[in-house]
N, C-alpha and C positions, 0 to 999 in steps of 0.2 A: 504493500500500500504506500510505503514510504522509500524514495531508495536517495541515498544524498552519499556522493564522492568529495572528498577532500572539502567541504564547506567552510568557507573563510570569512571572517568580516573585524576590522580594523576602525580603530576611533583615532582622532588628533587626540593627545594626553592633555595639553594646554601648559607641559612643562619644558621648560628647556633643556635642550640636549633631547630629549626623549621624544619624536616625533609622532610616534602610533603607540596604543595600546592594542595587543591582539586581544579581541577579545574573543574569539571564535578561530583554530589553530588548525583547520583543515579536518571536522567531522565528517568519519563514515559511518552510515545507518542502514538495516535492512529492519525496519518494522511493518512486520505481517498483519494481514487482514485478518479483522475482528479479533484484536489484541488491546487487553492495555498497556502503552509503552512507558517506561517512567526515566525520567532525565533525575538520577538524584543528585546532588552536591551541595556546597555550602554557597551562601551568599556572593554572586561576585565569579561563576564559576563558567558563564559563560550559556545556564542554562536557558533562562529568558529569550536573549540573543540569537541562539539555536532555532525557539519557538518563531520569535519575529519574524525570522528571515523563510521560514514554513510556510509562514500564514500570508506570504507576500507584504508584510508592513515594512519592512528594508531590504535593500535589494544586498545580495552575497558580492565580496569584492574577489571572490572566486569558487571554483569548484562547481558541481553541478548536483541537480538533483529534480526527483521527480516524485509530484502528491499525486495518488490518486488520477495515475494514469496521464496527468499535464505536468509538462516541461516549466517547472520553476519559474525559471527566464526567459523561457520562448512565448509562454501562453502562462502569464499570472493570472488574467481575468477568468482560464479554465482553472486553477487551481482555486479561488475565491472561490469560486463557483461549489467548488465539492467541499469545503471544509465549512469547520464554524471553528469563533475562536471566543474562549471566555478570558480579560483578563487578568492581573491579581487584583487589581483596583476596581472591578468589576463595571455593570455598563448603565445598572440601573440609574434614572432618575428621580430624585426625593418627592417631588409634587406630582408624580404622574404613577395610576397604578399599574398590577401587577398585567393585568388584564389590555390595557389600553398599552404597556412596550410592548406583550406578545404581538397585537395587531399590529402595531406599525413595524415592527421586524418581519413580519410575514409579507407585507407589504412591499417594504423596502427589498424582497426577495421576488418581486413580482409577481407577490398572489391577490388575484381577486378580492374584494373586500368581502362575498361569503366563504371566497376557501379560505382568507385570513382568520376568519372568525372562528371556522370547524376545526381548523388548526388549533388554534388559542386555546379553542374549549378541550380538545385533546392534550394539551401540553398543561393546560391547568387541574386535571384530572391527574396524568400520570405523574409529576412531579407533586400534587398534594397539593396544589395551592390552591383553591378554590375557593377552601374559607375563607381566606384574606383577600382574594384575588383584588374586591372594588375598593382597597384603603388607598392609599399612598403609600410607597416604599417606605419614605422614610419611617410609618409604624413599625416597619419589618424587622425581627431581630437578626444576627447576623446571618444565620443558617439557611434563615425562611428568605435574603433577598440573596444568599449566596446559589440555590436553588430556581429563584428567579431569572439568575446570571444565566445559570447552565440552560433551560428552559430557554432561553433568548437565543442560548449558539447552536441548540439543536433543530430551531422551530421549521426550517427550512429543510430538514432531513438529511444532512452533510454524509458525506460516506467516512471522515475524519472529522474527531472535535479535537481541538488544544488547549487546554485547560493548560494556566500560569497560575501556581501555588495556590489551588481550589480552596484548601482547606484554613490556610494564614489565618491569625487570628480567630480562628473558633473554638467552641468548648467543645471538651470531649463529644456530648451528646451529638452537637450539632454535627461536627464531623463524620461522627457514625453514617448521618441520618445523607451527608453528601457521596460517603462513601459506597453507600446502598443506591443509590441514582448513579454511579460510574457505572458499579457493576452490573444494574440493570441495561445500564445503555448498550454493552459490550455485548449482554445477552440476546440483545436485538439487532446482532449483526453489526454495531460501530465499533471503529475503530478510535482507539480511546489516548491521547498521548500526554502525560503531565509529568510537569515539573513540580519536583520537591526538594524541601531539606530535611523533613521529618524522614527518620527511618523507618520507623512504623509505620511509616503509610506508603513507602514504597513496598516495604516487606508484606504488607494485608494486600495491599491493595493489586499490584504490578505482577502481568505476566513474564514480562522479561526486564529489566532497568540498564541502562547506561547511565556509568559512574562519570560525571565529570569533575575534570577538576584543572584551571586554568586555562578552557578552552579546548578540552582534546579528552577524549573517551577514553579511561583508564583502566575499564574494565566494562565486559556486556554480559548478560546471559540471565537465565532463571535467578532470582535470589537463592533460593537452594544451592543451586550449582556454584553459584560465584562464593555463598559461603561454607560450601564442601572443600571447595581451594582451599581453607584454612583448615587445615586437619587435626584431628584433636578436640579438646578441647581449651577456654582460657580460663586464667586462674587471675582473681584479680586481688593485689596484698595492699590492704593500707599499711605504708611505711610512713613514719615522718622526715620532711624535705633530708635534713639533718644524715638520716641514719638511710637512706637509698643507694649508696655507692656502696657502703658495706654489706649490704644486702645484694647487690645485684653482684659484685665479686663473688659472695659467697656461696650465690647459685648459677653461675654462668657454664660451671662444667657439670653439672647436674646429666643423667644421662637421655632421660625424656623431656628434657627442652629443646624445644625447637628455636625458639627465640627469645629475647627481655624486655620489652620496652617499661622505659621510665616514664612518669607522668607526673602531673603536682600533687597526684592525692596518692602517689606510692609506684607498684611495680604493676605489669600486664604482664604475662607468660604466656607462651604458647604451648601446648606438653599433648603427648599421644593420649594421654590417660590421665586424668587432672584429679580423681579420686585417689586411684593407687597413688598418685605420688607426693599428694600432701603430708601424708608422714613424714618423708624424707626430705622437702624442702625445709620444714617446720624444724626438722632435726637440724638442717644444715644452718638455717636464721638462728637458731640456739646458741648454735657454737659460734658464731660471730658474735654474737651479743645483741640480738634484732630481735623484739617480738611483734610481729604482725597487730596494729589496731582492729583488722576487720580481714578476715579468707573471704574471696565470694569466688564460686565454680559457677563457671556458664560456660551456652555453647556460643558459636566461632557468630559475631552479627555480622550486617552489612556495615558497620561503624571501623569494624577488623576488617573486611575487603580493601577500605578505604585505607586504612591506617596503613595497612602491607603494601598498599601500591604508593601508596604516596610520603610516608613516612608521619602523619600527624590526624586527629579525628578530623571527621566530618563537625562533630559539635565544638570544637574549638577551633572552627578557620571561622 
């Protein structure tokens, strides 16, 4: 559904000496029909960027690609044509209801004023909003006009929607409630593409994700798969700052470690078996004169993908 070679796109910095910022470093993408794709990274990562230049709202200063069957750069207006795009700032307006953007977005797609309406009345059914449909947005809490957003970029039937950080800003509940309208839409044949920073919502949510990080794909595949690469299990030690070098000396030759990273709240391990070999770390921090403030065993996240390819978290860039 998606296929993009080498995608490039470049800003003036506005510093001297430093002419361009890349912010897009030559992405390649095969995302499949009726999927949802997830772009995850931290702020700044180039994800946005990616999406823009998709949805035809900037043009790419190289490389090629193809939505939904239209040539990026040869035929943008067939590419509009097939997508919808939600986004992070979303499109609702405060004095105007729920009801009256769905018609004039139907509208604006060229439908008839009763097929706009049969529309409407469809999109305010299956996304729930009907009770509210005739207030003004602005009554809407964040989820109920987050919902309106999405409702807005599908009302014209896109074979691709692009959703930019859906969930930003919402409470748990509310995000659930957006997460269940992804995954209904995917069930109905679309093609589903968002950008995240949250990990848990690329891990619930994403058939497949691409990691970026400064403009360039660092890792693609299943979340499963990509955190099956981290084998083992991780072991996580509250050290204090102070006492981390003698601890990380003192487990470094340990036999089931794969790796040590240091953090500000202690040590991360990597290890084949992170049960069996708690004994023996504990024994080994003993003998140095370390006692652990806090053990915590878990399995390998998409936070650990991130860290191994790039060397630092997602939540701390």
């Amino acid at each position: 559904m998606i296929e993009t070679i080498g995608l490039r796109k470049s800003y003036p910095s506005g510093k001297r000496g430093q002419a361009v910022v890349d912010a897009v470093r030559g992405i390649d993408l095969d995302v499949r029909a009726g999927e949802i794709f997830g772009f995850l990274g931290p702020n700044g990562a180039g994800k946005t960027t990616t999406l823009r230049m998709l949805a035809t709202l900037i043009r790419p200063d190289g490389g090629e690609a193809r939505v939904a069957g239209a040539d990026l750069l040869a035929d943008p207006a067939g590419v509009r044509r097939r997508i919808g795009y939600v986004a992070q700032g979303g499109g609702t307006t405060d004095a105007i209801t729920a009801r009256e953007e769905l018609v004039m977005q139907a509208r604006m797609y060229g439908s008839r004023k009763s097929e706009a309406q049969r529309h409407t009345e469809d999109a305010l059914k299956a996304f729930e909003l009907a009770e509210f449909a005739d207030r003004p947005c602005s009554t809407y809490s964040g989820g109920q006009r987050r919902r309106v957003d999405i409702a807005l970029g599908v009302i014209h039937s896109p074979r691709v929607l692009f959703l930019d950080e859906p969930t930003v800003g919402l409470d748990p509940a509310s995000r659930g409630q957006v997460w269940a309208e992804i995954k209904r839409l995917r069930t109905e044949g679309m093609t589903v593409v968002v950008t995240t920073h949250y990990l848990d919502e690329a891990d619930a949510l994403c058939d497949r994700v691409a990691i970026v990080d400064h403009g360039q794909v660092v890792a693609e595949g299943t979340p499963e798969v990509l955190k099956r690469e981290i084998s083992g299990d991780v072991l996580l030690l509250g050290v204090p700052p102070e006492q981390c070098a003698a601890a990380a000396d003192a487990l470094r030759d340990q036999p089931a470690l794969h790796r040590l990273e240091q953090g500000e709240e202690g040590l991360r391990l990597y290890l084949d078996d992170g049960a069996a070999a708690i004994p023996y770390l504990l024994r080994a921090l003993d003998g140095a004169g370390v006692v652990p403030g806090t053990v915590q065993l878990q399995r390998p996240s998409l936070d650990d993908v991130f860290l191994a390819r790039t060397g630092r978290s997602i939540e701390q860039s």
